[in-house]
C-alpha positions in Angstrom: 210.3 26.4 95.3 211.4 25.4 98.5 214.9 25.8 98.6 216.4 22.3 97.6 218.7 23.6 95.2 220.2 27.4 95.7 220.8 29.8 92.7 223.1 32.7 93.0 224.4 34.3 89.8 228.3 35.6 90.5 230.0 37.4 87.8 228.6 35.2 85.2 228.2 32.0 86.7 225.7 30.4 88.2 226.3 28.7 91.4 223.8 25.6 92.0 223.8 24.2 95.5 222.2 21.1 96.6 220.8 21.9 99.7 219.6 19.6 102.4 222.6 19.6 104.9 220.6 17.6 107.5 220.3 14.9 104.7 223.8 15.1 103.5 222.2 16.2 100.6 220.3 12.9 99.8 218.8 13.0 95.9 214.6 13.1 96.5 212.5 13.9 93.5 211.6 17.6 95.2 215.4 18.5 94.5 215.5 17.1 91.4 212.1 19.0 90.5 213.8 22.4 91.5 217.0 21.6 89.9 215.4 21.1 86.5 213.6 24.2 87.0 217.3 26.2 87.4 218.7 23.9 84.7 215.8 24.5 81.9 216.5 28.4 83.1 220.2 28.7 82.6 219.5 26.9 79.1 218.3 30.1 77.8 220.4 32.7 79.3 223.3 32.2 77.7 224.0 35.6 77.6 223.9 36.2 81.1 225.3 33.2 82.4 228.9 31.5 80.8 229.6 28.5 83.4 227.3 26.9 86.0 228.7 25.2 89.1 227.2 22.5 91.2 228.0 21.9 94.5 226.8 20.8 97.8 225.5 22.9 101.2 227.2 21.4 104.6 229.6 18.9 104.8 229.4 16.9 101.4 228.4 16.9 97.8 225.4 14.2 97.7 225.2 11.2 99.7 223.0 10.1 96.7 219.8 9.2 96.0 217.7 9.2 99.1 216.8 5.4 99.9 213.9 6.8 101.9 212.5 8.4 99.1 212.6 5.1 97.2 211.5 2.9 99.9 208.3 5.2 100.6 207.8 5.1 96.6 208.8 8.2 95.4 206.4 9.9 92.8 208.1 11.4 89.8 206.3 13.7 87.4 207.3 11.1 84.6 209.0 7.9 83.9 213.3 8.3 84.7 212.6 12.0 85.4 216.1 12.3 87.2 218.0 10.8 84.3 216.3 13.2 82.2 217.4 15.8 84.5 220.9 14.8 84.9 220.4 14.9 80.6 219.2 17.9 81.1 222.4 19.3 82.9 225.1 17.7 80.7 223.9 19.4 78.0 223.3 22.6 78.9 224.9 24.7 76.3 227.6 26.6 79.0 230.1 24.5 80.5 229.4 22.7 84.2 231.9 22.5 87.0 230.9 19.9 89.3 232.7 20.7 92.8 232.9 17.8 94.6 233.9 17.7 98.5 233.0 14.7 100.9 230.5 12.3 99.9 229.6 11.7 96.5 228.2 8.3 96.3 226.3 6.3 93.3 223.6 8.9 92.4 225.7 12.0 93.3 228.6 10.5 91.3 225.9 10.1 88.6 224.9 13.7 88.7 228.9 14.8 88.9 229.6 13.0 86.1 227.4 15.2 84.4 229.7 18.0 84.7 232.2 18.5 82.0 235.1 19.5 84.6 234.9 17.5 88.0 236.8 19.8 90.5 237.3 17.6 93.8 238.8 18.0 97.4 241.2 15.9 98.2 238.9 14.8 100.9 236.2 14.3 98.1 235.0 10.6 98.2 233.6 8.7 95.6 231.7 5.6 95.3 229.2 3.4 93.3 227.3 1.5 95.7 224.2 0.4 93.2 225.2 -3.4 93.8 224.8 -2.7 98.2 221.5 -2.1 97.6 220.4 -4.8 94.5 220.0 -1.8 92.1 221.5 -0.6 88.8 222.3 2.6 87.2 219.6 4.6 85.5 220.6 8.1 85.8 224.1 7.3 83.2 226.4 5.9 85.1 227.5 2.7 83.1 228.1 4.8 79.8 229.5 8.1 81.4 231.8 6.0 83.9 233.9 3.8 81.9 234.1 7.0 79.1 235.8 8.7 82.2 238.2 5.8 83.8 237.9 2.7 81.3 235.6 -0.1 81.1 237.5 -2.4 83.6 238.3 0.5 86.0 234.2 1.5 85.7 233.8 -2.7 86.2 235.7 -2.5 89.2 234.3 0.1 91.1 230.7 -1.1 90.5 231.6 -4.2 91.3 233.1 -3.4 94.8 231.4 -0.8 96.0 234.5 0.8 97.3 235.5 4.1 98.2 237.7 6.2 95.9 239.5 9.5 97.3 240.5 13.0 95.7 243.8 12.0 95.3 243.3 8.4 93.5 239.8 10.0 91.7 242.5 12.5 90.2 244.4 9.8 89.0 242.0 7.5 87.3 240.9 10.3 85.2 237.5 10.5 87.2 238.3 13.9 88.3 239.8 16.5 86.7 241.6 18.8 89.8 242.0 17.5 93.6 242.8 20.3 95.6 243.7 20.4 99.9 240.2 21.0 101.3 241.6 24.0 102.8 241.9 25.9 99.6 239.1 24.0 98.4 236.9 27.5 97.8 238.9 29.3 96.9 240.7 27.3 93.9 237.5 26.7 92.7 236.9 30.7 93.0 240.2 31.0 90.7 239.0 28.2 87.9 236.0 29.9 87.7 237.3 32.9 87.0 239.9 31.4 84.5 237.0 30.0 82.4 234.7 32.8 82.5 237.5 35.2 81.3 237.6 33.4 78.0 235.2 33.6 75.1 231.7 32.4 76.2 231.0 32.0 72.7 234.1 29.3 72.1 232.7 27.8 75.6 229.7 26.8 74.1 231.0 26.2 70.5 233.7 23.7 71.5 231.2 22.0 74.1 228.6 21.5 71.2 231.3 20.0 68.8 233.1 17.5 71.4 229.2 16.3 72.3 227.9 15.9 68.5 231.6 14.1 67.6 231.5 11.8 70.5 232.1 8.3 69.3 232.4 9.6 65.6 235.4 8.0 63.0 238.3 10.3 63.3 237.7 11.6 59.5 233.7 11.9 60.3 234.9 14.0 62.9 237.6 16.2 61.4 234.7 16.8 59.1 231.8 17.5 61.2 234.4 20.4 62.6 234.6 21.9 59.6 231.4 22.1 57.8 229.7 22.7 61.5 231.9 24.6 63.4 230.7 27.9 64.0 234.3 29.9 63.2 234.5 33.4 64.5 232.6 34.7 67.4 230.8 38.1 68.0 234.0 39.2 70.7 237.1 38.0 68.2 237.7 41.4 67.0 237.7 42.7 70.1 240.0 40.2 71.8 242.1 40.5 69.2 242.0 44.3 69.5 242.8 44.4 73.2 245.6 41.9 73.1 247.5 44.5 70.0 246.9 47.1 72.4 248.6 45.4 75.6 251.5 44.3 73.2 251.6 47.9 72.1 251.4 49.7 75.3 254.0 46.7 76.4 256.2 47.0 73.8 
């Protein structure tokens, strides 16, 4: 490990943090290497561990994918290792907050995209800029961008290769939260906690059934929900305890 990507475990999340500041946090195959070796990880400490965030060191998110790494013919341990990685991270089995400030251009908004929440600045900005550089997606952005903002609003943006901000990224539905970069931190402090304070066990129950229903008939669905849900969780009881008590003491 060298460092590309930062672990620190806080109250039950884990807090990933691309980190090359001097590169803006460029995408090479050495952080991608060390992020899939936090990712595979946090796959099995589920007990431990009941959100992950990913965010960026410095001044941004991800510029992207580092062009120098491509140019120079960047050696990957196997065929679309970064796409499997990205993979990798969407379906972790805990939810994933991707906390978005500055750039996040065309790889980094395919590794955001990942997330199941996208918490964004309001100076957050987004872009796909595959077509500047006579590329195209491999890492999921044509299937997981127009399930976020619509096929022609997806067709757009790849086809102009302009820049989207917090505010407008909030609207189209491509992220979730835009928040004053001031209170950036902090906000993202207070959704974490939110999250975490709820059952771990729904987390990853409701995450597992919205990802094996995804593009499913409505009554295929309805159905898979019932006959695979997993019901009650090891904490009900006690939730439901604690929450009697509080109404007693209240009452």
């Amino acid at each position: 490990m060298t460092n590309l990507v930062l672990r620190e475990d806080r109250g039950g999340a884990a807090i990933l943090t691309l980190n090359r500041p001097d590169k803006l946090n460029a995408l090479n195959a050495d952080l991608f290497r060390e992020l899939d070796g936090h990712v595979r990880a946090i796959a099995g400490q589920t007990d431990a561990v009941g959100l992950v965030v990913v965010r960026g060191a410095g001044r941004c998110f991800s510029a992207g994918h580092d062009l120098s790494d491509i140019a120079a013919g960047e050696k990957l341990p196997e065929p679309f290792f970064q796409s499997k990685v990205i993979e990798r991270l969407a379906d972790l089995p805990q939810p994933v907050i991707s906390a978005v400030h500055d750039h996040c251009y065309t790889g980094a908004l395919e590794l955001a995209l990942a997330g199941d929440i996208v918490f964004a600045a309001e100076g957050a900005r987004f872009a796909d800029t595959h077509a500047k550089w006579a590329l195209t997606p491999v890492w999921g952005l044509s299937q997981r961008l127009p399930r976020r903002v619509g096929t022609y609003r997806a067709r757009e943006m790849m086809l102009t290769c302009r820049t989207v901000g917090g505010a407008e990224a909030l609207g189209l539905g491509l992220a979730d939260f835009c928040v004053p970069d001031a209170e950036f931190d902090a906000r993202l402090d207070a959704l974490v906690a939110q999250i975490l304070a709820n059952s771990w066990f729904s987390h990853r129950a409701n995450k597992r059934l919205i990802r094996e229903t995804d593009g499913l008939p409505l009554g295929a669905g309805l159905a898979h929900e019932i006959y695979r849900g997993e019901g009650r969780g090891p904490d009900m009881a006690d939730r439901i305890a604690g929450f009697q008590s509080k109404a007693v003491k209240q009452g």
